[in-house]
C-alpha positions as CSV (number, residue, x, y, z in Angstrom):
1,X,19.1,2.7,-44.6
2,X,17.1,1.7,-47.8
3,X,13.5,1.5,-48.5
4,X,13.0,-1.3,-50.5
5,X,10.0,-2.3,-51.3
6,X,6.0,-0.6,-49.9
7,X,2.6,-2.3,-50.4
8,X,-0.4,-0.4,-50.3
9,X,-3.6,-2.3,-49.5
10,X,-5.6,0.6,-49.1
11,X,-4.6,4.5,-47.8
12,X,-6.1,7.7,-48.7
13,X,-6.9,7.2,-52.7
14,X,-4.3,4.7,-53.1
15,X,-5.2,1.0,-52.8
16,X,-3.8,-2.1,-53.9
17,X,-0.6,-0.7,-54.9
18,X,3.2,-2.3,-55.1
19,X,6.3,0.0,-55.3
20,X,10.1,-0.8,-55.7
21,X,12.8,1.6,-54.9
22,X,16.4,1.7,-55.9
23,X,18.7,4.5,-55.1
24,X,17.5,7.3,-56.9
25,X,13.8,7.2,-57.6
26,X,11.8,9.4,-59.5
27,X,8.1,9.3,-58.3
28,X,6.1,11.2,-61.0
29,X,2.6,11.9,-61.5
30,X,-0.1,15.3,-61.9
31,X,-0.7,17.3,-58.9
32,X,-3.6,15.0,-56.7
33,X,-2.0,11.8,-58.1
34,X,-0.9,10.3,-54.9
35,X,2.2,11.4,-54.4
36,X,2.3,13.4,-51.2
37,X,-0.2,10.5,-50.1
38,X,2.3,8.1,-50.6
39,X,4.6,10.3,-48.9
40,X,2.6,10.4,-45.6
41,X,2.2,6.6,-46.2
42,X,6.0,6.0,-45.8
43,X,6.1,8.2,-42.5
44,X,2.8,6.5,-41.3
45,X,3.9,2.5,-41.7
46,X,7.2,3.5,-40.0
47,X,6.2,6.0,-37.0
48,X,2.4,4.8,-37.1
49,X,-0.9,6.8,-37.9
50,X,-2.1,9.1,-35.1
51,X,-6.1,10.2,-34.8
52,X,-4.9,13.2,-32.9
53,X,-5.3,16.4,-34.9
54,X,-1.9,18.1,-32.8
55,X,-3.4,21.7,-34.0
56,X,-4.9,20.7,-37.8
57,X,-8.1,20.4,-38.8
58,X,-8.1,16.8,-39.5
59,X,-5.9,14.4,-37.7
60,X,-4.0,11.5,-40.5
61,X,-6.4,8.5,-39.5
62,X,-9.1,11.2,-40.5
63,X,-7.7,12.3,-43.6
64,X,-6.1,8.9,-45.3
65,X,-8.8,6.4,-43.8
66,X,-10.2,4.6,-46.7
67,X,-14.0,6.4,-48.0
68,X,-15.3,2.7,-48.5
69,X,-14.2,1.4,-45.6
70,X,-11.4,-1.0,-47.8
71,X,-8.5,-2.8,-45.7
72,X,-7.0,0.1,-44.3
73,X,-3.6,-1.5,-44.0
74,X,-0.1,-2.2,-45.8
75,X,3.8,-2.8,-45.3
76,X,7.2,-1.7,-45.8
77,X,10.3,-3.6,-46.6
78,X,13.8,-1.6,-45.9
79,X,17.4,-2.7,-45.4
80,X,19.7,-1.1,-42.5
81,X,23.3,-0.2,-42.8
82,X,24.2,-3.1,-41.5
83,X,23.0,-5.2,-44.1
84,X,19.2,-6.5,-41.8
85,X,16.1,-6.1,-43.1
86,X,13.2,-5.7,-41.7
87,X,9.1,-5.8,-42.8
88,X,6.7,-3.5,-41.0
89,X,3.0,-4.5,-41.5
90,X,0.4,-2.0,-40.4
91,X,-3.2,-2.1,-39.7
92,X,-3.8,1.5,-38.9
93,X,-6.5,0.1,-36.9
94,X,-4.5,-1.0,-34.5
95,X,-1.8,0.4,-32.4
96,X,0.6,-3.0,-32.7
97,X,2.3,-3.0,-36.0
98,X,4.0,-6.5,-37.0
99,X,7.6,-6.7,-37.6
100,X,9.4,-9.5,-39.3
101,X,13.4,-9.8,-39.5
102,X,15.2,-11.4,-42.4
103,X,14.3,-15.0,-41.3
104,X,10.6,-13.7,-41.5
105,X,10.5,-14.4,-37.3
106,X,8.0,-12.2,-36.0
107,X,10.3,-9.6,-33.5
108,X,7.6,-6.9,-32.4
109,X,7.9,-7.3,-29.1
110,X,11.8,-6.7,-28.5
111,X,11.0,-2.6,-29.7
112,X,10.4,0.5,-27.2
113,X,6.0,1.0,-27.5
114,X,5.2,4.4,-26.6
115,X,1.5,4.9,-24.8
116,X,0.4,6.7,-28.1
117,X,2.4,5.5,-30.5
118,X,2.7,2.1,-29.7
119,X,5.9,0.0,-30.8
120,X,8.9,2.6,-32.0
121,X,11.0,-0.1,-34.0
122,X,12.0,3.2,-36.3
123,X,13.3,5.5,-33.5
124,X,15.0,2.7,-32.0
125,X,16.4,1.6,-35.6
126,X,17.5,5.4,-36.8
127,X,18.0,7.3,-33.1
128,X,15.7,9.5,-34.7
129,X,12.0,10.1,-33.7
130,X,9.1,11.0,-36.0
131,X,9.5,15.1,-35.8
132,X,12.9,15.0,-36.5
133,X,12.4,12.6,-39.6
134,X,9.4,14.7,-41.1
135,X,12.4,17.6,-40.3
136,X,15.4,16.4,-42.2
137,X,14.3,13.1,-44.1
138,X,11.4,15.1,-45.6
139,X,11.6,18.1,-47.7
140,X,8.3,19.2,-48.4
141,X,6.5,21.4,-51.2
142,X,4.8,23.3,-48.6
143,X,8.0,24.2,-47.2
144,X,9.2,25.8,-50.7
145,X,5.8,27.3,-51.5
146,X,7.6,31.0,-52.5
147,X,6.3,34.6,-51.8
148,X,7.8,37.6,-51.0
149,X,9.1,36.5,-47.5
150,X,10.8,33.4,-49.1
151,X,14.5,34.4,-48.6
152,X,13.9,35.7,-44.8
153,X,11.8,32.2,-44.3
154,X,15.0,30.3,-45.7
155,X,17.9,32.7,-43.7
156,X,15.7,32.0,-40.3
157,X,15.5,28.3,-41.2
158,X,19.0,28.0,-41.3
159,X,20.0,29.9,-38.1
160,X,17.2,28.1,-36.7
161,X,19.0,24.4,-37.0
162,X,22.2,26.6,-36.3
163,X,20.8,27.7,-33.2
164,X,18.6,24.9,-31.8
165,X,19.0,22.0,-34.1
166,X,15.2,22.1,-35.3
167,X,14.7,24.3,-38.4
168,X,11.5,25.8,-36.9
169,X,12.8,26.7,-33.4
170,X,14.6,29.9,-32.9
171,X,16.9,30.3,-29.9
172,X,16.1,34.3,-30.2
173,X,12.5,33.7,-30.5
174,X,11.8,31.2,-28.2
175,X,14.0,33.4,-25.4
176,X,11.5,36.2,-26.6
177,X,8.4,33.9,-26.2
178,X,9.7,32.5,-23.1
179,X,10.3,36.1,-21.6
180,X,6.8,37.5,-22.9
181,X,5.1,34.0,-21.6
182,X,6.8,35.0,-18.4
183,X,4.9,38.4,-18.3
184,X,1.3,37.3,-19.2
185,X,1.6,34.4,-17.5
186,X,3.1,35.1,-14.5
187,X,4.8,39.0,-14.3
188,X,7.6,40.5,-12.2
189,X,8.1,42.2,-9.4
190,X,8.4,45.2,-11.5
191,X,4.8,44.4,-13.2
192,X,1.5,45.6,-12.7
193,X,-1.8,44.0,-13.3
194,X,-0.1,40.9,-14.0
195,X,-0.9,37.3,-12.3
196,X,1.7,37.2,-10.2
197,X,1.1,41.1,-8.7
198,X,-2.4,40.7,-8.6
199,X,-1.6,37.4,-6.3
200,X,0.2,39.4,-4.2
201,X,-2.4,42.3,-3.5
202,X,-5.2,39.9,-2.8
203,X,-3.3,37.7,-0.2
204,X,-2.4,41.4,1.5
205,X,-6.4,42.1,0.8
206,X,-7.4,39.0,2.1
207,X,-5.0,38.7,5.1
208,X,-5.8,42.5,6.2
209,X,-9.6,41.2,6.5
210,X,-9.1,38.2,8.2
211,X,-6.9,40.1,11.1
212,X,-9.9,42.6,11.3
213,X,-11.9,39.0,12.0
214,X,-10.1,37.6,14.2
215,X,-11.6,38.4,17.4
216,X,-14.8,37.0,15.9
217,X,-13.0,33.7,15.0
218,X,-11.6,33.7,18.4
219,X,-14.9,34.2,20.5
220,X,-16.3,31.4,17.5
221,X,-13.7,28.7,19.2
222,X,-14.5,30.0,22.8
223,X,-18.4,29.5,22.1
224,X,-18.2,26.1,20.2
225,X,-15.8,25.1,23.3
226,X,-17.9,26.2,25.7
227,X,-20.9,24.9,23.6
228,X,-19.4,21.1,23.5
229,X,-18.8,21.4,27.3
230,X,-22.5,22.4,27.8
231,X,-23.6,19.2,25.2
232,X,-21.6,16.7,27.2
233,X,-22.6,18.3,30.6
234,X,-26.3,18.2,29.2
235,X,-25.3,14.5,28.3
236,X,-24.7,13.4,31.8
237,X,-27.5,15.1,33.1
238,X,-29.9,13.5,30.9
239,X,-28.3,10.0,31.8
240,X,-28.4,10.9,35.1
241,X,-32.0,12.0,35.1
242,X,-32.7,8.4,33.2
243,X,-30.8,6.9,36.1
244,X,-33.2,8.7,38.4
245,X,-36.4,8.5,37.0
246,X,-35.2,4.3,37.1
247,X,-34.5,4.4,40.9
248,X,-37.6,6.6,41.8
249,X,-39.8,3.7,39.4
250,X,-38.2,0.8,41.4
251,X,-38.5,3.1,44.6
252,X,-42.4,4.1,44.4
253,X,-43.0,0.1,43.6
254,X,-41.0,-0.8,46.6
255,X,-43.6,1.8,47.9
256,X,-46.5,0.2,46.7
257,X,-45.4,-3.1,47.8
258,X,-44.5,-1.9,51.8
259,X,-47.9,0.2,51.4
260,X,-49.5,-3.2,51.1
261,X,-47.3,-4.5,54.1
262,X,-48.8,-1.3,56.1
263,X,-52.0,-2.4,55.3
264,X,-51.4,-5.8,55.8
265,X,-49.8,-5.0,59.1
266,X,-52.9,-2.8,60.2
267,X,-55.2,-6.0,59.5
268,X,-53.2,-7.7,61.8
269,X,-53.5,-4.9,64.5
270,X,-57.1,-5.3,63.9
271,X,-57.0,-8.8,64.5
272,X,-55.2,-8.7,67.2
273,X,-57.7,-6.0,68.6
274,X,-60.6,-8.1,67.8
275,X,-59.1,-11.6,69.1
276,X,-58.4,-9.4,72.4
277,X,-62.2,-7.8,72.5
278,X,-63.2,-11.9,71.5
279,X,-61.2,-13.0,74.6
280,X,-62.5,-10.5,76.8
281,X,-65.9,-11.0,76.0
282,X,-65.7,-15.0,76.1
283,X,-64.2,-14.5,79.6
284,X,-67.1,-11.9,80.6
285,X,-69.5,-14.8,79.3
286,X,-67.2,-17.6,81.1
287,X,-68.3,-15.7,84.2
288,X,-71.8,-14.7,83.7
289,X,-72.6,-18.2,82.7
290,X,-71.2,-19.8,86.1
291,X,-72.9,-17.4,88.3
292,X,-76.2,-18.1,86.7
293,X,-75.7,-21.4,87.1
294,X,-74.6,-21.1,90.9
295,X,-77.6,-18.6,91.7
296,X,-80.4,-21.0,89.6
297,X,-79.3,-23.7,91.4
298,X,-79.6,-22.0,95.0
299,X,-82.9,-20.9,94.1
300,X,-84.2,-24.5,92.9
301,X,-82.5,-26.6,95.8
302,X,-84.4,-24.0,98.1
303,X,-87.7,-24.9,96.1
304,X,-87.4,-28.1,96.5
305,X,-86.5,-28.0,99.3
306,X,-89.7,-26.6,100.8
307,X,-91.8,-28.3,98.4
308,X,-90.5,-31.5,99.9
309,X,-91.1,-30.7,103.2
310,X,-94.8,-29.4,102.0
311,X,-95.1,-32.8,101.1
312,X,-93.4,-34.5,104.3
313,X,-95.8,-32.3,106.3
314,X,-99.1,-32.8,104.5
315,X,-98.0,-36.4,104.8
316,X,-97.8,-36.3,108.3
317,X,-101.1,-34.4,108.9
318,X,-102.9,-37.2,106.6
319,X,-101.2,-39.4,108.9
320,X,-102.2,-37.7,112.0
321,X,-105.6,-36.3,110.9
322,X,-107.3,-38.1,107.9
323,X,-105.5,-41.5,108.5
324,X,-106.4,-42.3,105.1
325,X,-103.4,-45.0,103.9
326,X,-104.9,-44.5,100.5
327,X,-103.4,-40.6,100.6
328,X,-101.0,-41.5,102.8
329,X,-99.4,-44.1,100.1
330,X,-100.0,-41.7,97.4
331,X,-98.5,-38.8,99.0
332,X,-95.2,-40.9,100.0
333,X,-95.3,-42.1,96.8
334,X,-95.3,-38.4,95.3
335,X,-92.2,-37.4,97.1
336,X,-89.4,-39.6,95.3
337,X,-91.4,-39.5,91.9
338,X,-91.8,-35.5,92.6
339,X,-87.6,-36.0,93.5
340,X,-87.1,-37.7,89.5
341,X,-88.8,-34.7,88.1
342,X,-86.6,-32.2,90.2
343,X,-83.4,-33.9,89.0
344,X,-85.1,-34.3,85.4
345,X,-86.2,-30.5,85.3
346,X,-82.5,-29.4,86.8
347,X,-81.1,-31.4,84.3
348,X,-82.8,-29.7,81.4
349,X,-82.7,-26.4,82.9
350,X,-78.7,-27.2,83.1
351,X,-78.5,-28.4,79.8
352,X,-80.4,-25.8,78.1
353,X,-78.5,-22.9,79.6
354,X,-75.2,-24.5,79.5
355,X,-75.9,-25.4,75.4
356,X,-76.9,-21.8,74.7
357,X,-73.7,-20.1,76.6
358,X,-71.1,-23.1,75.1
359,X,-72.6,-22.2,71.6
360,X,-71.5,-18.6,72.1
361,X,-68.1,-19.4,73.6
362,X,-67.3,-22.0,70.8
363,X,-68.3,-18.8,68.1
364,X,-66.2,-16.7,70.3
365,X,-63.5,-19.5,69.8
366,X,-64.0,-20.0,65.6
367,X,-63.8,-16.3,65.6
368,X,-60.4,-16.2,67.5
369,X,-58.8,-18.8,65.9
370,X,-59.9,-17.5,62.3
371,X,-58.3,-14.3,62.6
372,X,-55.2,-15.8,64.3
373,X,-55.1,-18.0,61.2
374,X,-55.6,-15.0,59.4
375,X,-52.6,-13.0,60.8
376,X,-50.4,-16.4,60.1
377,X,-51.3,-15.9,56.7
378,X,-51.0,-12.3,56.4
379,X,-47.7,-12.6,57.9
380,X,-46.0,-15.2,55.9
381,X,-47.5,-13.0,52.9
382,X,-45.7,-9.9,54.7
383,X,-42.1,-11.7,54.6
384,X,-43.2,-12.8,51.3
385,X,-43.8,-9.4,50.1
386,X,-40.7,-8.0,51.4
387,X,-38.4,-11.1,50.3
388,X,-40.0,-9.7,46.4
389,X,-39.3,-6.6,47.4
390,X,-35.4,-7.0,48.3
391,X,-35.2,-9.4,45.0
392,X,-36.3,-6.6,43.3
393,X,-33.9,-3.7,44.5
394,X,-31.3,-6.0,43.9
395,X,-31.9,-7.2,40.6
396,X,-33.0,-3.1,38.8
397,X,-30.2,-1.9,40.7
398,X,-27.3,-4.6,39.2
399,X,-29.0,-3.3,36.0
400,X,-28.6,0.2,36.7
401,X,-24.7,-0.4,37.9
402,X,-24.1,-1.3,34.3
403,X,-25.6,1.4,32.4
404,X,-23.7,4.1,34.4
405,X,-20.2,4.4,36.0
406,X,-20.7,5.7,39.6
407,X,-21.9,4.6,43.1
408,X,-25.7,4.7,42.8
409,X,-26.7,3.5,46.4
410,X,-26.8,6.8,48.0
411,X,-29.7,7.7,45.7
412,X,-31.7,5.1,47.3
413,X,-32.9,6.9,49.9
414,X,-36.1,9.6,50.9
415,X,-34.0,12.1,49.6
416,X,-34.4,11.2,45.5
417,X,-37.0,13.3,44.6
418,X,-35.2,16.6,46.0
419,X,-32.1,14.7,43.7
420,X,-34.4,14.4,40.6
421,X,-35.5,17.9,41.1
422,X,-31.8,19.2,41.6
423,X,-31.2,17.0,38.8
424,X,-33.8,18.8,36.4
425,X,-32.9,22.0,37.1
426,X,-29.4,21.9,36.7
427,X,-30.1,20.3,33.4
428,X,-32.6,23.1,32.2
429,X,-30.1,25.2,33.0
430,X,-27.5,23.8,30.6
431,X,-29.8,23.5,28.3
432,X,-30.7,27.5,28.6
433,X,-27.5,28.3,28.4
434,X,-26.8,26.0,25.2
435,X,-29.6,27.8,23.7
436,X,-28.5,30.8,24.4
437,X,-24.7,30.2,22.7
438,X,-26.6,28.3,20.2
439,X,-28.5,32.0,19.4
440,X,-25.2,33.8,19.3
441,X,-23.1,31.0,17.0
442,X,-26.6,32.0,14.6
443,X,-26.0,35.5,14.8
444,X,-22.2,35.3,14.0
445,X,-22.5,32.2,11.1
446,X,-22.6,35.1,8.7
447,X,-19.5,36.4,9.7
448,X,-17.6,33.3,10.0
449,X,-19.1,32.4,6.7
450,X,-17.6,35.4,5.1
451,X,-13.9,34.6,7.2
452,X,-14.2,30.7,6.3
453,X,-14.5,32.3,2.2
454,X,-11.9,34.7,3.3
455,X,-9.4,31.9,4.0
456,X,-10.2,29.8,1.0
457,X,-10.1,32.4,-1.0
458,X,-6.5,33.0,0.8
459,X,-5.5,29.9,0.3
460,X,-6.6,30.0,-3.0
461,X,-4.5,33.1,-3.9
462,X,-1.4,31.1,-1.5
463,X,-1.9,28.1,-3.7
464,X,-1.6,30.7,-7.0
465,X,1.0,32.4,-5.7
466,X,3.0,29.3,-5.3
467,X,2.1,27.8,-8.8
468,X,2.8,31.6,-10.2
469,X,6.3,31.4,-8.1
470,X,6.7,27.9,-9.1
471,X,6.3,28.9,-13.0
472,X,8.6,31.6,-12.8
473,X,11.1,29.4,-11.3
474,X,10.3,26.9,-14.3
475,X,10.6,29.6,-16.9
476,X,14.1,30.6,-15.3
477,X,15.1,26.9,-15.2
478,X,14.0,26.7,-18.9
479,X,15.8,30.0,-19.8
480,X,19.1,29.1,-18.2
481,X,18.6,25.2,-20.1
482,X,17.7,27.4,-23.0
483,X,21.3,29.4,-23.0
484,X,23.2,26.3,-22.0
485,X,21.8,24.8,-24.6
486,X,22.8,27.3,-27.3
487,X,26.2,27.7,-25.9
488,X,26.8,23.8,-26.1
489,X,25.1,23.8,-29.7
490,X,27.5,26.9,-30.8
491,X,30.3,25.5,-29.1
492,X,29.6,21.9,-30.1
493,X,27.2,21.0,-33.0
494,X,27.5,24.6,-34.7
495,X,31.0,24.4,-35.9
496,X,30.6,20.8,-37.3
497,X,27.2,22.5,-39.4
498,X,29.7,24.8,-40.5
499,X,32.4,22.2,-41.9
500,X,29.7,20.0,-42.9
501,X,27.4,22.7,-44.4
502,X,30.3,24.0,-45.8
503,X,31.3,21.4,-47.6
504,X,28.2,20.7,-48.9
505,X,27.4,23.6,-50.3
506,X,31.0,23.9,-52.2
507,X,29.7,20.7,-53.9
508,X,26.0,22.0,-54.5
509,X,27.6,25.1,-55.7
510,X,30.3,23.7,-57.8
511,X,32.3,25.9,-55.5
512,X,30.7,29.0,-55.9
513,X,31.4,29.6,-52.4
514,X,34.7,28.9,-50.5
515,X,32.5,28.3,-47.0
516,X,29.5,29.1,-44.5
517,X,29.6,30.5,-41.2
518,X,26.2,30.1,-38.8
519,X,27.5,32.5,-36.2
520,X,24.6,35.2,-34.9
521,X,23.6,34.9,-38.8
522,X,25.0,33.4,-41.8
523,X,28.0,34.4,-43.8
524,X,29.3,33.4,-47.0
525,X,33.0,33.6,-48.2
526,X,33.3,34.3,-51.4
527,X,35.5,33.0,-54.1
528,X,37.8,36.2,-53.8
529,X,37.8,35.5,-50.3
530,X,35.4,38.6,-49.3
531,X,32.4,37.6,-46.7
532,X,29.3,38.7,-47.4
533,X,26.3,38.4,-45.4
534,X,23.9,35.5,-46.5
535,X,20.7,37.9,-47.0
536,X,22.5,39.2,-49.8
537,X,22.0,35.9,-51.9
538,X,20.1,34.9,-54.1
539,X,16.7,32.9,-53.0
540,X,17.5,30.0,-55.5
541,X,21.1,30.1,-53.5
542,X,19.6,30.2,-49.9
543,X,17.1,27.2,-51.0
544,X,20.2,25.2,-52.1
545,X,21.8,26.2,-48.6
546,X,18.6,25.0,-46.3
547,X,18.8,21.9,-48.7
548,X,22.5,21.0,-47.5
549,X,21.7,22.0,-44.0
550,X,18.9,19.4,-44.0
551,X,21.7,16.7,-45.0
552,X,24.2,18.4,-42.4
553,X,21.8,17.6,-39.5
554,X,20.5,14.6,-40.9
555,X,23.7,13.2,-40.9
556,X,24.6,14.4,-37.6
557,X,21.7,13.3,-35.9
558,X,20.5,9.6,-36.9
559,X,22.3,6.5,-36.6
560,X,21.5,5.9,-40.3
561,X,21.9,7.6,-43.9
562,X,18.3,8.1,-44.4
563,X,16.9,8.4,-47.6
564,X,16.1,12.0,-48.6
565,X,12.4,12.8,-49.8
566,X,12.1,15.3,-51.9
567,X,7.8,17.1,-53.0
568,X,8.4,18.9,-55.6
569,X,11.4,20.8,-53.7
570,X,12.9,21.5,-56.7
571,X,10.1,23.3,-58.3
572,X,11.6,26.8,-58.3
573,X,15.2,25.8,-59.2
574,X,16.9,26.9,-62.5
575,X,18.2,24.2,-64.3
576,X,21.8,24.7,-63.6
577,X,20.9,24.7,-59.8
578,X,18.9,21.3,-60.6
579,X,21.6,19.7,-62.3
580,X,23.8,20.5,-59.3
581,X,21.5,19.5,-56.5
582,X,20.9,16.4,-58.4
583,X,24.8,15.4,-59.6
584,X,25.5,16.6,-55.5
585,X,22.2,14.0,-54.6
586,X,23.9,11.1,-56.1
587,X,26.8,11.0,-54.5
588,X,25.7,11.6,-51.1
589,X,25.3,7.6,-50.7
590,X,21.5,8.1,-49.1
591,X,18.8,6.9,-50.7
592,X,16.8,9.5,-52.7
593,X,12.9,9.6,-53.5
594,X,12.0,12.5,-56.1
595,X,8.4,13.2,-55.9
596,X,7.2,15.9,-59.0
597,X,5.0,16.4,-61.7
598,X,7.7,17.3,-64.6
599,X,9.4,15.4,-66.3
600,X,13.1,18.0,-65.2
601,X,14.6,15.6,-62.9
602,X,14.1,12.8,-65.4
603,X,15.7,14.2,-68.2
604,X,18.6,16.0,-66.2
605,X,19.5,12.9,-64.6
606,X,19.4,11.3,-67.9
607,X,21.8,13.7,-69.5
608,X,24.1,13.7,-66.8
609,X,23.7,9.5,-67.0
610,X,22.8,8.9,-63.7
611,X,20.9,5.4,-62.8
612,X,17.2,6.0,-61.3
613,X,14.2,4.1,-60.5
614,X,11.2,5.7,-62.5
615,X,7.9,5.1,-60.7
616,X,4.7,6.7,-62.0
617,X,1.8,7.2,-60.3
């Protein structure tokens, strides 16, 4: 793979700038010219710019976004292998870069997109991802910067990639880490004071008090049992007094209603009394009246009688003794005239006392016959009343039936009120003993409150234990991956780091050394085939070998021959190591970028004839 061609719109201090690359390119310029920008630029348009900081202070979005808020954007142009090229265009805006193939068709979306990353065109391209590039592709001046520790720093890189393929990942140390991890994070059964132990004691704690609780806990259940049975008992009994109080209501108006009956019933006694007592005394005067009648008519005929014959006689003596026709006429004519008056006079007598006694006996009549009209009425207003009253039974008691699930017509009877007052006092009993229950739950809340925080704190300390077990068991797993995966990379990878390392370094070396063994440690044959061990070197000699272990993996690793970036990596290398590393560089057949700020490569390459792409900043 070749870098072609970059365009910078605008990234860190570097805006509107175009760059060709050959093979070998020289990128010069003073120290804060833009060169390890451009650097970062290159990894940036192909992995994409991240605004997470991943442990720095400021994350790349942060550090390269343009001050003056310019088009924070620009592409890359490279060639693969296999002859395709490709254009990545990147708004580091956005997530979604846009890709072009040869034919300038737009192909973004037939690339992997990771969820922070977005599209990975360059991983899928090189087999390679962004950690692993910035770990061989990239050779940083930070990662020459010399001190006294420099040759150490280089050894442990080398058994590093030996060891775990990653330069900065030690087999050795990451066992170590894993095993000390293990022991603050979790402990062993041989610990003390760790997570794990301290798990342990406080389930034992915790469980110890609980079992010292339990009778409490036990008598809790029995009392809210006992206590639900008491609410739905008290339940029933409040229904049923509802049910009651309903009957009695209906009841004392069916009592109301027949009072009025009795009442109306009485009236008609008292009729009845009084039409007897009218009877009696209309009969009584029925009687009376006739004998009156009989003995007043006795005692006028009898009048009459001898007033007639009064008459008759003083008649006769006028006859006999006066001889007078003038009396005699008059008294004869007297006698029938004196006979109209009699029958007059008994006619008014008659009619006078008859008129007086039939105007009584006609009341006494009315007066019967109104209260037998009365009673008629009161009756029909009787079966009127009790018609209403049945109705109503009927009716509140259908409505009743549905509100409640049992026979209810054995409660209408006299005996109710001894039921409602059964009733009652089973129910204030219930509710006396649900207060009393209710009293002792109060008094042992506290308790249970401290067993219900015992048990979450239990489980709390079960869930711990488990995670803490759970850990261990991942730190084993991890160990036992960890030890596979050293033995496969020793057995596998290691001995093809050896050849290829080996060979590498014969040509760096101009075969200085005859080979390079990255066995527990590095060891170097010598020319007069004696081994010595690699600490022994020279620093200069160990930078040249972490240089040609970079290519070893590189080339092991990615699907492509990636170029090789180089900040200032050769800042502390003699010229004869220079001239080697750079003769070795161009006949490696990967694309080499030189970033510095002398003019060394330049001029060595120039001596030695060599072809390169001079770019200054």
């Amino acid at each position: 793979m070749k870098i072609k061609s970059i365009k910078i719109n605008s990234y860190g201090n570097l805006k509107n700038k175009e760059i060709d690359f050959e093979n070998i390119n020289i990128i010069y310029g003073q120290n804060e010219s833009g060169k390890s920008t451009l650097l970062n630029f290159i990894k940036n348009i192909l992995y994409g710019i991240s605004k997470n900081k991943n442990g720095r202070d400021i994350s790349d979005y942060e550090k390269y976004y343009p001050w003056e808020g310019e088009n924070f954007s620009g592409k890359i142009k490279y060639e693969l292998d296999n002859n395709e090229t490709f254009e990545i265009y990147r708004d580091f805006n956005k997530r979604k870069p846009e890709i072009y193939n040869d034919k300038l068709q737009e192909v973004s979306d037939k690339f992997k997109v990771d969820k922070k990353q977005g599209v990975q065109i360059f991983s899928d391209q090189t087999g390679i991802d962004e950690e692993t590039f910035i770990s061989t592709a990239f050779a940083m001046q930070k990662e020459v910067n010399l001190d006294n520790n420099i040759q150490s720093n280089l050894l442990q890189k080398v058994a590093n990639i030996a060891e775990s393929g990653e330069d900065d990942v030690s087999y050795k140390k990451a066992l170590t880490n894993l095993n000390s991890m293990l022991l603050s994070e979790v402990g062993t059964n041989n610990s003390k004071d760790r997570p794990i132990n301290i798990a342990i004691e406080n389930i034992e704690k915790y469980s110890s008090k609980l079992n010292e609780k339990e009778k409490v806990k036990e008598n809790r259940f029995y009392i809210e049992n006992r206590i639900n049975e008491l609410k739905e008992k008290i339940k029933e009994k409040s229904d049923k007094d509802i049910i009651l109080e309903k009957i009695k209501k209906i009841l004392d108006k069916s009592k109301i209603e027949k009072e009025k009956i009795k009442i109306k019933e009485d009236i008609i006694k008292e009729n009845a009394n009084k039409i007897e007592k009218l009877k009696n005394e209309k009969n009584k005067l029925d009687s009376v009246v006739n004998k009156k009648d009989s003995n007043f008519k006795e005692k006028t005929k009898i009048i009459d009688i001898i007033l007639i014959i009064l008459l008759i006689i003083i008649n006769g003596l006028n006859i006999i003794f006066i001889k007078n026709k003038i009396v005699n006429v008059l008294i004869l004519s007297l006698i029938p005239i004196y006979f109209v008056y009699i029958i007059i006079k008994i006619k008014k007598i008659n009619h006078k006392k008859s008129g007086n006694d039939n105007e009584n006996i006609n009341m006494l009549d009315a007066k019967i016959e109104i209260l037998e009209k009365s009673n008629e009425e009161t009756k029909k207003e009787i079966e009127k009343i009790e018609n209403g009253i049945s109705e109503y039974v009927n009716l509140e008691k259908q409505k009743i039936i549905k509100e409640c699930d049992y026979n209810i017509d054995n409660l209408f009877n006299d005996n109710l009120d001894l039921i409602i007052e059964e009733n009652k006092k089973e129910l204030n009993e219930y509710n006396l003993q649900l207060h009393k229950l209710e009293i002792e739950i109060d008094n042992i809340n506290p308790i249970l409150e401290e067993i219900l925080n015992l048990e979450e704190m239990l489980e709390i300390e079960k869930e711990n234990l488990y995670n803490l077990e759970k850990k261990a068991k991942e730190f084993s797993i991890t160990k036992e991956l960890l030890e596979e995966s050293y033995v496969q990379m020793k057995n596998n990878v290691t001995p093809k780091f050896n050849q290829s390392l080996s060979e590498n370094v014969y040509k760096i070396l101009n075969g200085k050394y005859k080979s390079i063994v990255i066995n527990n440690g590095i060891v170097v044959e010598l020319e007069d085939g004696r081994y010595v061990n690699a600490e022994n070197l020279s620093i200069g000699t160990i930078e040249q070998i972490y240089l040609s272990l970079r290519l070893s993996v590189m080339k092991e690793l990615s699907n492509e021959k990636l170029p090789i970036m180089l900040d200032e990596t050769f800042a502390y290398y003699d010229n004869d190591r220079l001239k080697s590393s750079l003769e070795f560089l161009s006949k490696c057949n990967n694309q080499i970028l030189i970033f510095t700020c002398t003019n060394r490569e330049k001029e060595i390459l120039d001596l030695m004839n060599i072809k390169y792409n001079y770019i200054e900043m």
